[in-house]
N, C-alpha and C positions, 0 to 999 in steps of 0.2 A: 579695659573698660567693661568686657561682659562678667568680669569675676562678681556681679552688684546682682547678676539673675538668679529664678530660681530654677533654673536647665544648664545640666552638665553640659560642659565645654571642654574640648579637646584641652591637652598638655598643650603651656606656650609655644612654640618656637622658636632659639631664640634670639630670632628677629623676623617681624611681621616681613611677609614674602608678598612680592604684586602678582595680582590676579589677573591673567589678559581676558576680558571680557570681550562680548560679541557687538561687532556692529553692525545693525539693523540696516536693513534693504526695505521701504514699504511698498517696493512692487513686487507682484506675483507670482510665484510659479505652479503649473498644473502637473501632477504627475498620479498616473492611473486616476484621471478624473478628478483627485481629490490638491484645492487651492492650498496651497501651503508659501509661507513667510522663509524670508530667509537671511541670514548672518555669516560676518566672517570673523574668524577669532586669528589675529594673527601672534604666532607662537614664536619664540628662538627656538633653533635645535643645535645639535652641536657644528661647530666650524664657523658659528657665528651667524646661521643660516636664519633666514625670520620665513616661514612657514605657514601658511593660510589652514586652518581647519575652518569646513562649511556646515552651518548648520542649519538644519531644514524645520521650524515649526509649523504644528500645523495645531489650529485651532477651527475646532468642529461650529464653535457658538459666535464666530466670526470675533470682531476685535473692535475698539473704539475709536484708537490711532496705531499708530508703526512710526515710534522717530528716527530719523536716519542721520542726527548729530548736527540738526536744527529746529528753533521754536523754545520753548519754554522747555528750563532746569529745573523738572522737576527729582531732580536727585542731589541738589544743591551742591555739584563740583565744588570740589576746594573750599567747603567750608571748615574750620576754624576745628571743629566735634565733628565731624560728618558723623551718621549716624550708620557709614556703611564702611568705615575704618576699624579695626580691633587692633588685639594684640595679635592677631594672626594674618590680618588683612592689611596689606602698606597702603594700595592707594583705593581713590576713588573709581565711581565706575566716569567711563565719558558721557562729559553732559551733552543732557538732552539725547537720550539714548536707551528710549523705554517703549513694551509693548504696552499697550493701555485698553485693559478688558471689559466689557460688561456685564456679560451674561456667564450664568455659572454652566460648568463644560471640564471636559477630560483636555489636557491639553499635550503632545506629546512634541518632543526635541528629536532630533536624529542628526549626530554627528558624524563627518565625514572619518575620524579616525579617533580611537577611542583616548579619552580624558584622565587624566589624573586628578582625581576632586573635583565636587559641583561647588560653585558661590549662589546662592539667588538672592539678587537684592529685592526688597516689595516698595510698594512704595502705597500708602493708604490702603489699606487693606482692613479698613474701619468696618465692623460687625460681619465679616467674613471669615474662612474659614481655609485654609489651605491643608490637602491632606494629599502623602505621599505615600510609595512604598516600599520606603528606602527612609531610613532612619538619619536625624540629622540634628546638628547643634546649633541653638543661635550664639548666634558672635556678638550682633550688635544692636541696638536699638532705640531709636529717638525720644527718649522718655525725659529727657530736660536735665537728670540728674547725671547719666557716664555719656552721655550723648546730645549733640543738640537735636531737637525735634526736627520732623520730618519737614516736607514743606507744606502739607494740610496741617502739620500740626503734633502733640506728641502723643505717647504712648505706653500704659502703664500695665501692670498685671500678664504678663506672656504667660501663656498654657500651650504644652504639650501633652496631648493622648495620645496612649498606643490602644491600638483594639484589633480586631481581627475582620477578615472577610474572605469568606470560603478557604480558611485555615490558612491564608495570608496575613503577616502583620501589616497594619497602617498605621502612621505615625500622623497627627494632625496638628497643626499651629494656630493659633487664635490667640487675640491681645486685645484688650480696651483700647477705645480714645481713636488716634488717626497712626494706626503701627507701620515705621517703614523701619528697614535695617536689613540684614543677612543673616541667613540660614549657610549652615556650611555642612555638604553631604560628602562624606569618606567611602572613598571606592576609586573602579574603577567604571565608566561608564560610555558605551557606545549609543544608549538612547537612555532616554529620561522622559516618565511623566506624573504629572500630578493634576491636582482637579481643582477648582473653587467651585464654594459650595451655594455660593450667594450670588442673583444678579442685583449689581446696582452700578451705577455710571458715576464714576469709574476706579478703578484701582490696576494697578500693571507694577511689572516686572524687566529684569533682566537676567542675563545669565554670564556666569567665566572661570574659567576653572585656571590651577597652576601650572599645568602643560599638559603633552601628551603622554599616553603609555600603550603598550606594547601587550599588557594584559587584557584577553577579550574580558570586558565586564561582566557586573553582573545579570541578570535577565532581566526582561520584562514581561513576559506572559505568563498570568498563572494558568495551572492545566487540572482539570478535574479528571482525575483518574480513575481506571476500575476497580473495583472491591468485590476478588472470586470470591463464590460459595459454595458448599458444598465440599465435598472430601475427594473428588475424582470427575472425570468423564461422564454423562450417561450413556447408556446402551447404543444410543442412536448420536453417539461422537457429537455431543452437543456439551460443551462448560458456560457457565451463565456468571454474571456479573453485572454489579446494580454500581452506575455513577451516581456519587449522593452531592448532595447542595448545590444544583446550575440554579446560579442564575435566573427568574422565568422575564424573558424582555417587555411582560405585559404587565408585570406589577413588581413590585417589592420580591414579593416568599420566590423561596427557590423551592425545585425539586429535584426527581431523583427520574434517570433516565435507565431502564433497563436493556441489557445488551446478553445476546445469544450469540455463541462464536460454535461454529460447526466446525468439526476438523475429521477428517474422512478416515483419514488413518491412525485416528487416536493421538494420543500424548503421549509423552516420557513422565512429568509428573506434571500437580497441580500445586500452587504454592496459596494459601487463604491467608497468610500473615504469621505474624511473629510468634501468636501461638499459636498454630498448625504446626501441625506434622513436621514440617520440611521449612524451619526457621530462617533458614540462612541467607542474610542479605546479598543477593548477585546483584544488586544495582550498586551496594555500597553508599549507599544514599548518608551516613556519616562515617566516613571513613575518606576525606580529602584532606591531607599532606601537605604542608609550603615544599614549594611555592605555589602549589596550584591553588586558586580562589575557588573552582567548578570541578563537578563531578562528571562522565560522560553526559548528563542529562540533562543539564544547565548550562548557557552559555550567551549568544549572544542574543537567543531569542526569549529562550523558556525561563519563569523564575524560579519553580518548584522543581524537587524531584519524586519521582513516583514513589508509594507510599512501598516502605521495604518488607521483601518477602510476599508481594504479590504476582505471581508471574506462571505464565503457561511455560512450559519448557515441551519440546517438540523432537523428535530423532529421526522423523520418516520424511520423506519428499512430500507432497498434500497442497490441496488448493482449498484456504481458508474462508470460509463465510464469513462476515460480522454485520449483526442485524442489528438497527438499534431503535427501541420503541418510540421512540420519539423521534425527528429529525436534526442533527446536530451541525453543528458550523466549527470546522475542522477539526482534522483529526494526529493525534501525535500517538509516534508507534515508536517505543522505546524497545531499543535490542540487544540482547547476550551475545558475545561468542559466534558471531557469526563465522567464525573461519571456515575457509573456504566452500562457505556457502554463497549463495546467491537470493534475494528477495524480488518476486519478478511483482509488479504493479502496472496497473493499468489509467493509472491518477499521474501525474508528476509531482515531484516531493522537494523538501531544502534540507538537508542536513545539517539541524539546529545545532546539536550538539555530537562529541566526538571525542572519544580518550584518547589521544594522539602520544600524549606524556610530555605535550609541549605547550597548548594554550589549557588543557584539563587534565587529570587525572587518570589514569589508566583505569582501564573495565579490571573488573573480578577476576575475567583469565588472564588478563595482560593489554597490550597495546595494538594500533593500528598504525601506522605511516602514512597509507594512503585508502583511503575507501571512497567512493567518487561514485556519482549515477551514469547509469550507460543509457543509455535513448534507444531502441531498436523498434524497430516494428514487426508485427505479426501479419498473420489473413484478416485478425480481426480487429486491426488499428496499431499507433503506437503502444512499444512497454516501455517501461522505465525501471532499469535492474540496479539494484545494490550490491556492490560488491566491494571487497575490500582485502585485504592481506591482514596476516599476523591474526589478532582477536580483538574485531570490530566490536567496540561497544559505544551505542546512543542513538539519539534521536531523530526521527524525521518528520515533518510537519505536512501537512494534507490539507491544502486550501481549497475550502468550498464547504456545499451543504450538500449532508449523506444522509439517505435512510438503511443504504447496506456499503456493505466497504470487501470486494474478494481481493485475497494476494496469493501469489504461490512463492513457495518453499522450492527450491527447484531440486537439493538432493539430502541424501540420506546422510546424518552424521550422528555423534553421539559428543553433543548434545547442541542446542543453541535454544533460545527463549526468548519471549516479548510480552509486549502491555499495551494497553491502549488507554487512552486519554481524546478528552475533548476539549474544546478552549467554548463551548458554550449551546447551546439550544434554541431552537425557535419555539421548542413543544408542541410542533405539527405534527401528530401520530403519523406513525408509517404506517401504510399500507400495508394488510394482511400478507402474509407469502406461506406458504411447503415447500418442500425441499426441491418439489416437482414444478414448480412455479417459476423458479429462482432463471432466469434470462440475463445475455449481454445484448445489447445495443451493439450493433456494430458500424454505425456510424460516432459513436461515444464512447465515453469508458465508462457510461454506467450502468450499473449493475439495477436493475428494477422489479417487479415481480410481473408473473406473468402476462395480468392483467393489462398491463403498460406496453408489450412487447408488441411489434411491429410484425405481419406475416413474415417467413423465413423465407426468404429469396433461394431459388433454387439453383443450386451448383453442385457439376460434375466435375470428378480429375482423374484426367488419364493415368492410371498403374502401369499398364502393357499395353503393348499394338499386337495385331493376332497374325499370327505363322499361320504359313500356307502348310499342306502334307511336308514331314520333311523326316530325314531316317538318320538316330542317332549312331552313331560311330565306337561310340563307350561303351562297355556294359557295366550295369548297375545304374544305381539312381544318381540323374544329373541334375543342376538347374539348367534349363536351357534359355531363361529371358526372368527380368527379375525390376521392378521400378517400386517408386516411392512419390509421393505426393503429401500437402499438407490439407487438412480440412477443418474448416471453424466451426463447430456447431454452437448455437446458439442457446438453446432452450435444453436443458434436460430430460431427456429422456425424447430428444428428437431421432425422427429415425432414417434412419442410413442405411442405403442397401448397394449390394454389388450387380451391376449391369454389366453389359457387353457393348451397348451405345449410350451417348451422352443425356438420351432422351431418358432415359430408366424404361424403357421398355421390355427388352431382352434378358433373359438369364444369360450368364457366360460360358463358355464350356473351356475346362481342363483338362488335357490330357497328357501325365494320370491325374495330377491333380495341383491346386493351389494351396500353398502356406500363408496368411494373411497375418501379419503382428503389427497390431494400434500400441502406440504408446500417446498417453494422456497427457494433459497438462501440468499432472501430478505425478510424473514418469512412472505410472504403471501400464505394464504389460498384459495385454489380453490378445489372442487369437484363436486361429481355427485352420481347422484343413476342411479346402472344400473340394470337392472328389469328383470326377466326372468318372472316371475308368477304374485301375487298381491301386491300393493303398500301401503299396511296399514301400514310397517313400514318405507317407506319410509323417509328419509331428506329433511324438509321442505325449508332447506335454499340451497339445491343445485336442478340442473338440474333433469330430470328424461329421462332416457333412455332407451327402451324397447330393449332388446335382445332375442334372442330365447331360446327355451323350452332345444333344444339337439344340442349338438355342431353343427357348420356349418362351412365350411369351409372359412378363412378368419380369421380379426381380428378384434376387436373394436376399432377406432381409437380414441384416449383420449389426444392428443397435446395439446389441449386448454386450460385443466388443468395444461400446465407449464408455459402459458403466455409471450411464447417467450424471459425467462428468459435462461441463459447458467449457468451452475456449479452443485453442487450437490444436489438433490432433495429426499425429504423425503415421503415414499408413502403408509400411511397407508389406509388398505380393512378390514373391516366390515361386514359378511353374517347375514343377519336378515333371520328370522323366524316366521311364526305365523298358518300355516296350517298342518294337519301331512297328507300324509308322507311327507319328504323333504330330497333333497339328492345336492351335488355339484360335478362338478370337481376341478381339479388345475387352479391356477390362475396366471399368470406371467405378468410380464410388459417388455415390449420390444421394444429396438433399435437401430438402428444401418442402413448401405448401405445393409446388408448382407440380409432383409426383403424385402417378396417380393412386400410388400406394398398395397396385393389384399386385399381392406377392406369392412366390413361391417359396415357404419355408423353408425346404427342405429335408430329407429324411435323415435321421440323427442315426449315424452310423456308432453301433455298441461297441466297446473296442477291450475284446477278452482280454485275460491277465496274460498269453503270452505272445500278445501285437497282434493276431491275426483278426481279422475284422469277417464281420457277417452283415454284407448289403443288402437291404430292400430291392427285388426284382420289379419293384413296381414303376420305378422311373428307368429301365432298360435292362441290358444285361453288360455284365461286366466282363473283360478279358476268359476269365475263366468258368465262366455260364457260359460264353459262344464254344470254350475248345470240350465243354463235358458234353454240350449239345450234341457239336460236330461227331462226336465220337462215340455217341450214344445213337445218332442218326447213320453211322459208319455199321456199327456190329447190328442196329437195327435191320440196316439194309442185308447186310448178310445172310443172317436167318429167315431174311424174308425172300431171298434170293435160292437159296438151297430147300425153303419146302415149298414156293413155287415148282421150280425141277422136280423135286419129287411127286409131287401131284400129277405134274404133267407126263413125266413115264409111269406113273401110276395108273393112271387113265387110260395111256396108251396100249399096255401091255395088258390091262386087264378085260379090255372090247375084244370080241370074237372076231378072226374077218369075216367080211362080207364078199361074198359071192357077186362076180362081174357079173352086170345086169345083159344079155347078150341077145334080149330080144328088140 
């Protein structure tokens, strides 16, 4: 009956197949707040088995009626022409079995387990407008002539446009007079939505597909992606990229959101597109094989894939900035090659997509089995880590509104890459930041500028507890007490000093001295030696710092050792030994507003080219100042000893006697 249209229609089949359509529920269910309809489509499977598939609609512009398989046929069961039977379609849908619309709205389906082919019957759909994003053939149509008219009535002239929106195709149906009939959508489909463009009271639908499958469908969200600029890095480990066409929610025009991604320890390379430099598509964005339908980047959520040859590609561990000028409403972080890397986040994420090599395609380097989020928590709240085997490639999805987004990279490898994408914009400018601004929340995972940042609550943690006099047993240099602690710093470039009591009062003292190595949230290594006595067992690969003999009042201040990084910091203390006696106090690390920040720097110990060190005598004297002392105050003595004596039989022998006074 549809061979009479002017829209291609699938090859016959042949013999028209039934379609199990969905039976309407008009009461309601609530889920995350939002009221949604609901249907059961019951399916055969094999062994003879009849199978319930549910499906969940939900309509934002509310609905006119929900029939539940009573009241008036308005889809004229069992007529004679139904205008909802083809050569492709056997039977009718069940009467009195329709959702009945008025207002024009986005409407979306979600099924319990994904579909093999969409049917959607209309039913009056007179001067409206149905438009999808998923391409589709009509079957059939109540036009009087291969069909009997609908039951408002019949319908002549069907028009199908394809057009675009924000570099998605849309497919739209429109018909003169009172159009009812079936559209029929090829695929495979876990959710489905399309929109009417008209309110008028009323026009409705239904829906049914010819069973289930086993293939994730195809997507439904499009993502607006970054487009790099520029040929490299800047100086100050900054690559920029402009999102073009969101969306603006306050009118019609779209714009362009610009994004600043900082990366501390540079890049491996930068990819600007298919004519740059470095062409080669690692998303594979066409390059998917039968039987896969989706590439890692598509699948049950996303419809697009990222635009190919756009991509950071990364080789060093690094804790990633992403600023974006505008404020955006989620965010999708498409990944290369992660093998045995880790993605650590401070958001929770859904991993939309995935080259498994069983529902998609394998990534550029190969496949995954398993890649899964891990949940842990830090000092400074939960993470949320990616991780996977083999050569993880795809997507993760980031619900919420961002003005900045950090993630860490946890280790070094050669190579892995990513991309960022948005699903849309409010265009609320973000808030000014610097790199000196940049704060965590640590009641939250977000990331704000400094502006927005809450005073830093002050916390101490014990390294060591301090040794009374005690006499080493060894000779040479020993550790004799050794601890480790974690610490959050919040704000960049906050500062952190070493105490001897919890209050930060106290310098600490080492004897000979302390080895202090921070590693960062971007596993970089920084330390120091901090020296109270002598330097023979000092660390030749850090700074040397002289501190005093016996507590003083103040702190050491040790900032530089976190390198202006923000998140949790790992901070292992070392006491070396080499002279007896040798004794410590406690040792703490601290920071916070709460500090009263009176510090003592200390004196930067120069450390000549063959290890031997030259300390400042201004904060005491050290091992070998007391024995050159002693020993200068030793042969002092001496000479002062022997020309006393001389002077004195000098004196003696050189006076006349005196004659006994005898009067």
């Amino acid at each position: 009956p549809a061979s009479g249209y002017n829209l291609p229609i699938p090859v016959p089949s042949p013999a028209p197949r039934n379609v199990y359509y969905s039976n309407w529920n008009s009461a309601t269910i609530t889920e995350n707040g939002v009221t949604k309809y609901t249907g059961t489509i019951n399916i055969p499977r094999s062994g003879g088995v009849t199978a319930p598939v549910t499906v969940k609609l939900t309509v934002p512009g509310g609905v006119s009626f929900v029939q539940s398989g009573t009241g008036t046929d308005y889809l004229k069961s069992g007529s004679p022409m139904s205008p909802y039977r083809s050569s492709v379609v056997a039977n009718d849908p069940p009467a009195s079995s329709v959702v009945g619309l008025i207002n024009a709205q986005i409407i979306t389906l979600e099924f319990s387990e994904p579909i093999d082919d969409l049917v959607l019957d209309f039913v009056s759909i007179n001067g409206n407008t149905l438009v999808f994003t998923d391409d589709f053939t009509l079957l059939s149509l109540g036009d009087r002539v291969l069909a009997d008219c609908g039951y408002w009535g019949c319908s002549s002239n069907p028009i199908k446009t394809v057009s675009s929106s924000r570099g998605i195709p849309t497919y739209s149906f429109s018909a003169s007079g009172e159009p009812h009939g079936t559209l029929y959508f090829d695929g495979v489909f876990k959710n489905f939505t399309f929109a009417t463009t008209l309110t008028e009271n009323w026009h409705g639908f239904t829906i049914g597909t010819f069973g289930v499958s086993t293939v994730i469908p195809p997507p439904l969200i499009g993502v607006y992606y970054s487009n790099y600029t520029g040929s490299s890095i800047s100086a100050d480990g900054v690559v920029k990229a402009t999102i073009y066409d969101v969306p603006n929610p306050n009118g019609d025009a779209t714009g362009k959101v610009d994004v600043k991604i900082t990366l501390p320890a540079g890049i491996n390379f930068l990819q600007t597109g298919k004519s740059g430099s470095n062409p080669e598509d690692f998303f594979r964005t066409n390059v998917v094989a039968a039987p896969y339908v989706n590439t890692p980047y598509v699948g049950r959520t996303l419809y697009n894939n990222p635009p190919g040859a756009h991509m950071i590609s990364i080789n060093k561990a690094q804790t990633i900035t992403v600023e974006f000028s505008y404020a955006v409403t989620d965010i999708v972080l498409d990944f290369v090659s992660i093998n045995g890397n880790s993605y650590i986040f401070t958001d929770p994420f859904t991993i939309v997509g995935l080259g498994n090599g069983v529902t998609s395609a394998c990534g550029y380097w190969g496949c995954t089995t398993s890649t899964t989020q891990v949940v842990g928590t830090s000092a400074s709240g939960p993470t949320y880590t990616l991780k996977g085997d083999g050569e993880p490639h795809g997507s993760l999805l980031f619900k919420g509104t961002f003005n900045r987004f950090v993630f860490e990279i946890a280790n070094a490898e050669n190579w892995n890459g990513f991309t960022f994408g948005i699903l849309g914009s409010t265009f609320t400018p973000s808030p000014p930041s610097t790199s000196n601004q940049l704060c965590i929340i640590t009641q939250t995972s977000t990331v704000v500028s400094d502006t927005a940042c809450p005073p830093v609550g002050t916390t101490c943690v014990l390294l060591t507890s301090s040794i009374p006099t005690r006499y080493q047993s060894v000779s040479g240099c020993a550790v004799f007490s050794s601890g480790s602690a974690q610490l959050f710093v919040q704000t960049a470039g906050q500062k952190v000093y070493l105490t001897s009591d919890p209050a930060g009062r106290f310098e600490p003292v080492f004897d000979e001295l302390g080895v202090i190595v921070v590693t960062s949230p971007t596993k970089a290594l920084r330390g120091g030696n901090y020296i109270s006595y002598e330097t023979d067992c000092a660390n030749t690969n850090y700074k040397q710092v002289k501190i005093h003999t016996s507590p003083q009042a103040g702190a050491v201040d040790i900032t530089s050792l976190f390198g202006g990084e923000v998140g949790t910091f790992t901070i292992d203390l070392k006491l070396w030994n080499k002279y007896n006696p040798y004794s410590t106090t406690d040792a703490y690390v601290c920071t916070g507003s709460g500090l009263s920040g009176s510090t003592i720097a200390g004196a930067v110990v120069e450390q000549t080219t063959n290890g031997a060190s030259s300390i400042s005598t201004d904060d005491g004297y050290s091992f070998n100042n007391v024995v050159l002392l002693i020993t200068g105050f030793s042969i002092a003595s001496i000479i002062l000893t022997i020309a006393i004596f001389a002077i004195i039989i000098s004196v003696k022998y050189s006076q006349s006697p005196q004659p006994i006074d005898t009067a």
